[in-house]
C-alpha positions as CSV (number, residue, x, y, z in Angstrom):
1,X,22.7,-40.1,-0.8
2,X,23.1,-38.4,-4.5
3,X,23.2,-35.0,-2.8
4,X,26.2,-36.0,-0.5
5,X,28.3,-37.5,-3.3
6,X,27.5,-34.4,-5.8
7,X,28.8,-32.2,-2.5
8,X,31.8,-34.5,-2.1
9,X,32.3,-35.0,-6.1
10,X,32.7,-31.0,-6.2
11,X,34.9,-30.8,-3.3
12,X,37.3,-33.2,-5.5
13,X,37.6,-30.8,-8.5
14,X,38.2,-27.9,-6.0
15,X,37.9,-24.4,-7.0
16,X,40.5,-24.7,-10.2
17,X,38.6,-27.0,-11.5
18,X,35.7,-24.6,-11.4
19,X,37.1,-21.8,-12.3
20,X,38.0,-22.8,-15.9
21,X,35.5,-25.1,-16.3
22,X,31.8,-24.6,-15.4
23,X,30.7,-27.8,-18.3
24,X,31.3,-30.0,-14.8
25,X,28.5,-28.2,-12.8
26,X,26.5,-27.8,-16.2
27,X,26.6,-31.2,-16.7
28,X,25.2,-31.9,-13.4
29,X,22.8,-29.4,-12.9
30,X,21.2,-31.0,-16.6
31,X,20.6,-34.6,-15.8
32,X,17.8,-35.6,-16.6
33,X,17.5,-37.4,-13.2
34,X,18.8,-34.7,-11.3
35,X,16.7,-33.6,-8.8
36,X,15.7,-30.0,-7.2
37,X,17.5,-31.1,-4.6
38,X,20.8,-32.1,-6.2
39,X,20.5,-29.2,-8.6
40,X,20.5,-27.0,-5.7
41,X,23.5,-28.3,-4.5
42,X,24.9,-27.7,-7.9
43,X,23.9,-24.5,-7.7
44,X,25.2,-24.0,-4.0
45,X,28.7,-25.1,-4.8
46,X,28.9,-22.5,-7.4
47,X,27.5,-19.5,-5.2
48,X,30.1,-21.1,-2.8
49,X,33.4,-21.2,-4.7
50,X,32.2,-17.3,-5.7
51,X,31.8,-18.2,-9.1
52,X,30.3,-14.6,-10.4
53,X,30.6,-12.7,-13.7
54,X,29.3,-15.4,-16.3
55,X,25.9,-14.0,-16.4
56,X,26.2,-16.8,-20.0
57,X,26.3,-19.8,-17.3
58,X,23.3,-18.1,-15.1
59,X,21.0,-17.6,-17.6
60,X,21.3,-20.8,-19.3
61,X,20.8,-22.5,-15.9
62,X,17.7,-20.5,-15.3
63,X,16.5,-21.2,-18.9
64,X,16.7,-25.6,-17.6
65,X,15.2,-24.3,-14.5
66,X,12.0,-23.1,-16.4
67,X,11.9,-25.9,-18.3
68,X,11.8,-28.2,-15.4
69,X,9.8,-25.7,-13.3
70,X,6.5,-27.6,-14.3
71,X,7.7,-30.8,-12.7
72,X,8.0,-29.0,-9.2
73,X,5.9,-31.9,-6.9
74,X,5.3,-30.6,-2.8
75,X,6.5,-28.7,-0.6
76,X,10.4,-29.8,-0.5
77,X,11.0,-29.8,-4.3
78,X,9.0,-26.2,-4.0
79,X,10.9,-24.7,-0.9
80,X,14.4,-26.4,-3.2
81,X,12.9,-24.6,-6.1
82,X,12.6,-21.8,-4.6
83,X,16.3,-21.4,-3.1
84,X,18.1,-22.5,-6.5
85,X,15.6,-19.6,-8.5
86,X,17.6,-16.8,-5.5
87,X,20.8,-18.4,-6.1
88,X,20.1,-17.7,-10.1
89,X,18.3,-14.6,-9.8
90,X,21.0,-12.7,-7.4
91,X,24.1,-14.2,-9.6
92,X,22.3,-12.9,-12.7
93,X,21.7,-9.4,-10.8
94,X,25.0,-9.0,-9.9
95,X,26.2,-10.1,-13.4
96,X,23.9,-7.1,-14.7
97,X,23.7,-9.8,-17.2
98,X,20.2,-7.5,-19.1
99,X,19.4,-10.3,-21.7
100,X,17.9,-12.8,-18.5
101,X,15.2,-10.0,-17.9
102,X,12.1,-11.5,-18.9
103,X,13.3,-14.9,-17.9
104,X,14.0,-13.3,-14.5
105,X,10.6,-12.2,-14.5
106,X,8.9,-15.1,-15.3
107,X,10.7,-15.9,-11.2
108,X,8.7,-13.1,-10.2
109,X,5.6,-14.8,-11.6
110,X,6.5,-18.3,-10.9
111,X,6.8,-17.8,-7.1
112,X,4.6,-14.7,-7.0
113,X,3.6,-14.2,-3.0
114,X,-0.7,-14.0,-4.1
115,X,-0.7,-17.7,-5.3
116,X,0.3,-19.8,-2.4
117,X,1.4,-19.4,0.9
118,X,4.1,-22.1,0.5
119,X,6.0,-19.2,-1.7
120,X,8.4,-18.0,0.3
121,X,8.2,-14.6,0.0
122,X,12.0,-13.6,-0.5
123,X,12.3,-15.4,-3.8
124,X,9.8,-12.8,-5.2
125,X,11.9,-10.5,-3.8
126,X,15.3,-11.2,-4.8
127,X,13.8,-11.5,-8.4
128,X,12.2,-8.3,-8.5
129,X,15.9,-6.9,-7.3
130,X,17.7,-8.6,-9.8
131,X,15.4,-7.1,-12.6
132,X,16.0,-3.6,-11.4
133,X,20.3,-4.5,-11.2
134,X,19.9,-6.2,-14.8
135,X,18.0,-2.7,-16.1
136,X,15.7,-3.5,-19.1
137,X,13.6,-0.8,-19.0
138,X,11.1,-2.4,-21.1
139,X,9.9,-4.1,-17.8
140,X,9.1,-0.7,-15.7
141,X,5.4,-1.3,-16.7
142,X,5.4,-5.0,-15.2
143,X,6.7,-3.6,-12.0
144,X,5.0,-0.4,-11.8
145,X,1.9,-2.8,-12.5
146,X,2.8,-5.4,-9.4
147,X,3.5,-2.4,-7.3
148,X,-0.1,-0.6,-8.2
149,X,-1.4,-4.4,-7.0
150,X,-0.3,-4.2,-4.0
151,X,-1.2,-0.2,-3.2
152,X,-4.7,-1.1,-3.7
153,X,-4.7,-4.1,-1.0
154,X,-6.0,-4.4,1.8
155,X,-4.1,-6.7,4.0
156,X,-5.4,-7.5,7.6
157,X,-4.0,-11.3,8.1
158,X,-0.5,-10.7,9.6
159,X,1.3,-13.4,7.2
160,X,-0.4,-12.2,3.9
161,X,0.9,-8.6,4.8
162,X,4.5,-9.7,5.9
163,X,5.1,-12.0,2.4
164,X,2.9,-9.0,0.4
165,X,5.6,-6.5,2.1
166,X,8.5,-8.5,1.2
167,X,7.5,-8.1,-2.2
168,X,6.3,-4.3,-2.4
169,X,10.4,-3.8,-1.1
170,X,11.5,-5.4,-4.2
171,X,9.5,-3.6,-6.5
172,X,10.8,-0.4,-5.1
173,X,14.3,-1.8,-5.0
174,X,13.6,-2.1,-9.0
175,X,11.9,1.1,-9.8
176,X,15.0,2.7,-7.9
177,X,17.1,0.4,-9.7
178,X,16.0,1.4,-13.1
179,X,15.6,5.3,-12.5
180,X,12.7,5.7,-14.9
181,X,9.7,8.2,-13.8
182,X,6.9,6.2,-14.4
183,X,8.4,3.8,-11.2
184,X,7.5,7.6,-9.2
185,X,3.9,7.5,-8.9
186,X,3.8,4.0,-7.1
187,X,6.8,4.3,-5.2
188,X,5.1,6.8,-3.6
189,X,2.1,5.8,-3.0
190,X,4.1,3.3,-0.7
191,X,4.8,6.2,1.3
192,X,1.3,7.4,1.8
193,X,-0.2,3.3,2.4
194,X,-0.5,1.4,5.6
195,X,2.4,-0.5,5.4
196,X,5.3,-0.6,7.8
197,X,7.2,1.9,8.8
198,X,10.6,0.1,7.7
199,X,8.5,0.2,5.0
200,X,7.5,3.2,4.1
201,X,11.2,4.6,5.0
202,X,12.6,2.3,2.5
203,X,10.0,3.8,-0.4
204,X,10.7,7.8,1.0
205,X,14.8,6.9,0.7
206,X,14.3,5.8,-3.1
207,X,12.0,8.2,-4.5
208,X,15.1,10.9,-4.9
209,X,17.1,8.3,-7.1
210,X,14.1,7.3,-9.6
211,X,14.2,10.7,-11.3
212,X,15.6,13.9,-9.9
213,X,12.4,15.5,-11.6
214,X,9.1,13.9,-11.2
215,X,7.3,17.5,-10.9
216,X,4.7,16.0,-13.7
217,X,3.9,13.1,-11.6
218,X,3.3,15.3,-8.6
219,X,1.1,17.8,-10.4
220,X,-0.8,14.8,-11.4
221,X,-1.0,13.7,-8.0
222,X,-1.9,17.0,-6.3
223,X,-4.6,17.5,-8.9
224,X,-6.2,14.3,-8.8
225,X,-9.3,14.3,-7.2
226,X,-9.3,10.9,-5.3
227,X,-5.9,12.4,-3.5
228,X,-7.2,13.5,-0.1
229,X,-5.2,16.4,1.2
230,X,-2.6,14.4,3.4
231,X,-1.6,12.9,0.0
232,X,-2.0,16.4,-1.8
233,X,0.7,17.8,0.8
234,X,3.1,14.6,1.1
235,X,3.6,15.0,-2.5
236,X,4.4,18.5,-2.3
237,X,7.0,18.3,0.3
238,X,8.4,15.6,-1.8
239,X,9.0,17.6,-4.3
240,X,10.3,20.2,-2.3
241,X,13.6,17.6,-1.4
242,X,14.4,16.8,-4.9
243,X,16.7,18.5,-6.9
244,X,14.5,19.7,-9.5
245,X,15.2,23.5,-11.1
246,X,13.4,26.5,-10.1
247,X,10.9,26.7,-12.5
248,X,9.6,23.4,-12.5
249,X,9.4,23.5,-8.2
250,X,7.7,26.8,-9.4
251,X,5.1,24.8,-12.2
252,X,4.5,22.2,-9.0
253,X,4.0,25.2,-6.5
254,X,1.2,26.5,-8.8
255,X,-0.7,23.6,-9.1
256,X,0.1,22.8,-5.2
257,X,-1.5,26.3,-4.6
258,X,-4.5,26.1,-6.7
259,X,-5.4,23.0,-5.3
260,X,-5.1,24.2,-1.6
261,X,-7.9,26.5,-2.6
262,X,-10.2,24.3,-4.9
263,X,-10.4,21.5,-2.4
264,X,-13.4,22.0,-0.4
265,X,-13.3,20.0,3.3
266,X,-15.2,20.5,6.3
267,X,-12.3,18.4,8.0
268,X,-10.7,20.2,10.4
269,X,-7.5,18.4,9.9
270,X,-7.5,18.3,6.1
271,X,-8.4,22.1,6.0
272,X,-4.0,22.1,8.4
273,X,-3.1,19.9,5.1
274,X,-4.3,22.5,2.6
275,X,-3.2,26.0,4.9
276,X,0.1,23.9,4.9
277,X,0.7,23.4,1.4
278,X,-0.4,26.6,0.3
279,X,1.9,28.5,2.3
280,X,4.9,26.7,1.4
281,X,3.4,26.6,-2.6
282,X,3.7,30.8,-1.4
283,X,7.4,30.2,-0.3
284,X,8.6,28.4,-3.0
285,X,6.9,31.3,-5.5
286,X,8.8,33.8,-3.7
287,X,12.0,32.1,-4.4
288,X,11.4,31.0,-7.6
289,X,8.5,33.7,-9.5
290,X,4.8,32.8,-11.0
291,X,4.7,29.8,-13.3
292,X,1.4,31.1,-14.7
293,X,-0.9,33.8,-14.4
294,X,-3.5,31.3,-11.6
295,X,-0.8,32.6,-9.1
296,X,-1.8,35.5,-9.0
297,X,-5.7,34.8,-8.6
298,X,-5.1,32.2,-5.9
299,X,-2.3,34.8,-4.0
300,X,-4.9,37.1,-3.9
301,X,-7.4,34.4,-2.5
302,X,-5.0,34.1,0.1
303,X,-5.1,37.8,1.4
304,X,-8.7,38.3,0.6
305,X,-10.0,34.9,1.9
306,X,-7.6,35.1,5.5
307,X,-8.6,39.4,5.2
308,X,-12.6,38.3,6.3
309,X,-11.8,35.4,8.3
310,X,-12.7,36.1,12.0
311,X,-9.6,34.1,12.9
312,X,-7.0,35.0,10.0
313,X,-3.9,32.9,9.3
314,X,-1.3,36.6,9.5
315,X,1.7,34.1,8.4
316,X,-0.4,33.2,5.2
317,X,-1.1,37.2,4.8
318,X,2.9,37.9,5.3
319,X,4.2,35.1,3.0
320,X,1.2,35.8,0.5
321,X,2.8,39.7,0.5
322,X,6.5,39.0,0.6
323,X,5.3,36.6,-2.7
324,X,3.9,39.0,-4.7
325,X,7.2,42.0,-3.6
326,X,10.1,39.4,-4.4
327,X,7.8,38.6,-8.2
328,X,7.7,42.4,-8.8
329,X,5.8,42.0,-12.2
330,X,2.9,44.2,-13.5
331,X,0.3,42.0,-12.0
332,X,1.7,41.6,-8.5
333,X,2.3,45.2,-8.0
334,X,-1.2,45.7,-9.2
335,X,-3.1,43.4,-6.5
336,X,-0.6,44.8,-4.0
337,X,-1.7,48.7,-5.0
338,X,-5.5,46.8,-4.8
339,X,-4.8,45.8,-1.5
340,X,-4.2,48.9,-0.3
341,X,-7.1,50.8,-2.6
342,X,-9.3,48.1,-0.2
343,X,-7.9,49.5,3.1
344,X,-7.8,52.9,2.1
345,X,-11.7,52.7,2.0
346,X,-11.9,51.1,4.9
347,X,-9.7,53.5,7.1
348,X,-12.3,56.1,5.6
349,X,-15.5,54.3,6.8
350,X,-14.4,51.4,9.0
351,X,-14.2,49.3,10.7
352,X,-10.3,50.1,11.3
353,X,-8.9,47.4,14.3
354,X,-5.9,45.6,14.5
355,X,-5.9,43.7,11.8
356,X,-6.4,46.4,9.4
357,X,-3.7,48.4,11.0
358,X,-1.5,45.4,10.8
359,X,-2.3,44.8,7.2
360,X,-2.0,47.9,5.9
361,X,1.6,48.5,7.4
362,X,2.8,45.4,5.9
363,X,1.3,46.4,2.2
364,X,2.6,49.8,2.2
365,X,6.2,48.6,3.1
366,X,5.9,45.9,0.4
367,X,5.0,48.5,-2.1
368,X,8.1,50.4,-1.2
369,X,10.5,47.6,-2.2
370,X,8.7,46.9,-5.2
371,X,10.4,49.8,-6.7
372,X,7.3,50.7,-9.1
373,X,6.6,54.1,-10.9
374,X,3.2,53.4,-11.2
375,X,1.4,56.9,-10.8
376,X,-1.1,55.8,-9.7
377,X,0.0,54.4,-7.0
378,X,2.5,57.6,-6.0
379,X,-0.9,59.9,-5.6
380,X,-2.4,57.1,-3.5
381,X,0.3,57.2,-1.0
382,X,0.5,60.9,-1.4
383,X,-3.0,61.0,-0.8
384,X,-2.5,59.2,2.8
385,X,0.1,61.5,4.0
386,X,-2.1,64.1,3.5
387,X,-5.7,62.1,5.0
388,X,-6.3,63.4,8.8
389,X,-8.4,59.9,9.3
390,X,-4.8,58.2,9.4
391,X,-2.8,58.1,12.5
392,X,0.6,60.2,12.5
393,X,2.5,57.0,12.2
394,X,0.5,55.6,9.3
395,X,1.4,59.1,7.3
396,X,4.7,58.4,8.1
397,X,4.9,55.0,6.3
398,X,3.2,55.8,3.6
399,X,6.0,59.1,3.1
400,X,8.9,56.2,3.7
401,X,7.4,54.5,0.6
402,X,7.4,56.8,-1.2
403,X,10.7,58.0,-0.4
404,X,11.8,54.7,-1.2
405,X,10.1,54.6,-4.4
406,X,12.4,58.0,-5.1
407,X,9.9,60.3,-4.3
C-alpha cells in the first residue's frame, strides 16, 4: 500500500516539481521507515522522469543506501536492494560523478556474484561499468585484482559460470573504460580462457582502447614460462593490431622470436604456434630493423636449424633472408656472407641437392641488394664465377651480384 501512494504522490508533483527540487524524493528515500521497497520506487520515479546530471543527489543516496545495506532481510528486500544499487550505480556512471568511486565499489563488493547465488549477477556488473565511466584510476588494481580471480577459475556448474561471466564483462568494460595498461594483462587473458565466445570477443574488441602500447606487457607474457605457446602467439598477433611504433613492435618481435626458439615442445601443435610466431617476429624485423643484437643469433637459428632439417620450413629460410637484406647492418651482411661461406664448402664436397641449390640462389641474390663493399665477400663471389664444380647458371648469379654490388 505505501508503495502505491509514494508512486501516486510522485505522479502529483509531476516532472516540474522534480526538476527543481529533488529534497521531495530525498526526503522520501530517507525515512527512517522507508522500506527497500518504497526506496526503490523513489529511486524509479527519478530514473523515470530522466532526472540525470546531479551525480551530488546519486552519491548521497548511495551513501543512505550503505548505511541501510546491513538491514537487507531475504530475498525480496535483497533482489529490491539489488535493483535500487543499478539504478544508483548507472545514474552515477553516466554523471561521471569520480568522487562516488570507492562507494561504487563497495556495490561491487556488496553484491559480489562468489557470495550467494541470490546476487543477481547484473548488479555486479553495472557497478563495475560505472567505476570504469566515473575513472578513478586509483581503483585499476581492485579490478585488475577481481578480473585475475576469475582467470584463475574453474567454472563447470552452468549458473556459477553465467553470473561469474556477467561479471568478468564488467571488469573489462572498466579496464577499457579507464585506459590504463596494467588493465592489459588480464583483459587478455580473457581472450585466451574458456569462457564464451561473446565473451572472449567482447575482451579481443577492448584490448586496442586500454593502451595503444602494451608491448611491455606482451614481452612479459611471451617470456613467461607458464604461457604455453598458443598464449605465446595470441599475444604476439595482438600486438601486431595495435598501433604501437616501429621500434617497440620491433622490441616485441625480438622477444617473440627468441622465445619461438627457447621453448622446447614435443607437441606437434605447439611446435605450428612457435614456427608461426617466429616467422611473423621475422616479418615484422624486416619492416621495422633489429631491436638488439639476439636477432641476429636467433635469425641465424632460423636458416641453420630449417638448413639440417630433413623437412625444412623454405618460407622460414626466405623471410629469415629477406630479414637480414632489408636490416643491411654489419652483422646481417656478415651471417649472410657466412651462409654462403657454408654452401660454398658444400658445393665443393657435397652433398649438393635441391635444397642447397635453392638456398644458395636465394643468399647470393640477397647479398646483391645488400649493396656491401665488403672484400671479402667480392673475392668470394669472384671465386664462384671462376669454380668449374658450379653449374653455368650458378656462375652467372654470382657475376649478377656482383654486378649489382658495382663490380
Amino acid at each position: 500500500m505505501k508503495r502505491i501512494l509514494i508512486t501516486l504522490f510522485l505522479l502529483f508533483f509531476g516532472m516540474t516539481v522534480f526538476a527543481q527540487d529533488l529534497s521531495v524524493f530525498t526526503e522520501e528515500y530517507k525515512r527512517p521507515d522507508a522500506t527497500f521497497a518504497e526506496r526503490l520506487s523513489v529511486m524509479e520515479a527519478v530514473r523515470d522522469e530522466k532526472i540525470t546530471g546531479n551525480g551530488e543527489f546519486f552519491h548521497d543516496a548511495l551513501l543512505f543506501f550503505l548505511l541501510k545495506s546491513p538491514e537487507i532481510r531475504g530475498p525480496v528486500d535483497q533482489r529490491n536492494a539489488e535493483l535500487t544499487s543499478v539504478i544508483l550505480c548507472q545514474a552515477l556512471g553516466a554523471a561521471k560523478y569520480t568522487a562516488a568511486a570507492g562507494d561504487i565499489w563497495q556495490i561491487v563488493e556488496l553484491f559480489d556474484v562468489a557470495k550467494a547465488n541470490v546476487n543477481n549477477a547484473n548488479t555486479m556488473q553495472t557497478a563495475l561499468i560505472a567505476m570504469g565511466q566515473v575513472d578513478d584510476k586509483n581503483f585499476v588494481p581492485h579490478v585488475v585484482q577481481r578480473l585475475n580471480n576469475f582467470n584463475t577459475q574453474s567454472l563447470i556448474q552452468p549458473e556459477a559460470k553465467r553470473r561469474a561471466q556477467a561479471a568478468v564483462i564488467g571488469c573489462v568494460s572498466a579496464l577499457e573504460a579507464l585506459h590504463d595498461i596494467r588493465g592489459y594483462r588480464p583483459v587478455f587473458f580473457v581472450t585466451v580462457g574458456s569462457y564464451d565466445p561473446a565473451v572472449i570477443k567482447i575482451a579481443s574488441d577492448a584490448l586496442p582502447n586500454i593502451t595503444e602500447d602494451p608491448g611491455e606487457v606482451v614481452i612479459e607474457i611471451i617470456n613467461d614460462t607458464s604461457s604455453d605457446p598458443r598464449v605465446k602467439l595470441t599475444a604476439w598477433r595482438e600486438m601486431l593490431r595495435t598501433s604501437a611504433g616501429g621500434p617497440s613492435k620491433a622490441k616485441v618481435a625480438s622477444a617473440a622470436l627468441n622465445a619461438g626458439w627457447d621453448y622446447q615442445t614435443q607437441n606437434k601443435n605447439f611446435q605450428t604456434n612457435l614456427r608461426e610466431m617466429r616467422k611473423g617476429a621475422i616479418e615484422t624485423i624486416r619492416q621495422f630493423g633489429a631491436a638488439d643484437d639476439s636477432v641476429y643469433t636467433n635469425l641465424e637459428k632460423s636458416y641453420s636449424n630449417n638448413f639440417i632439417n630433413n623437412s625444412p620450413d623454405f618460407d622460414e629460410i626466405m623471410l629469415t633472408l629477406n630479414a637480414l637484406t632489408a636490416i643491411k647492418s654489419e652483422p646481417a651482411v656478415a651471417l649472410l656472407h657466412k651462409f654462403l661461406i657454408q654452401l660454398h664448402g658444400r658445393r665443393r664436397s657435397g652433398p649438393w641437392a635441391r635444397k642447397e641449390q635453392q638456398l644458395y640462389s636465394w643468399v647470393v641474390s640477397c647479398l646483391g641488394k645488400t649493396g656491401t663493399k665488403d672484400n671479402d665477400i667480392r673475392i668470394l663471389l669472384t671465386q664462384i664465377t671462376r669454380t668449374g664444380s658450379y653449374t653455368p647458371r650458378e656462375q652467372a648469379l654470382a657475376g649478377d651480384a656482383l654486378k649489382e654490388l658495382g663490380y
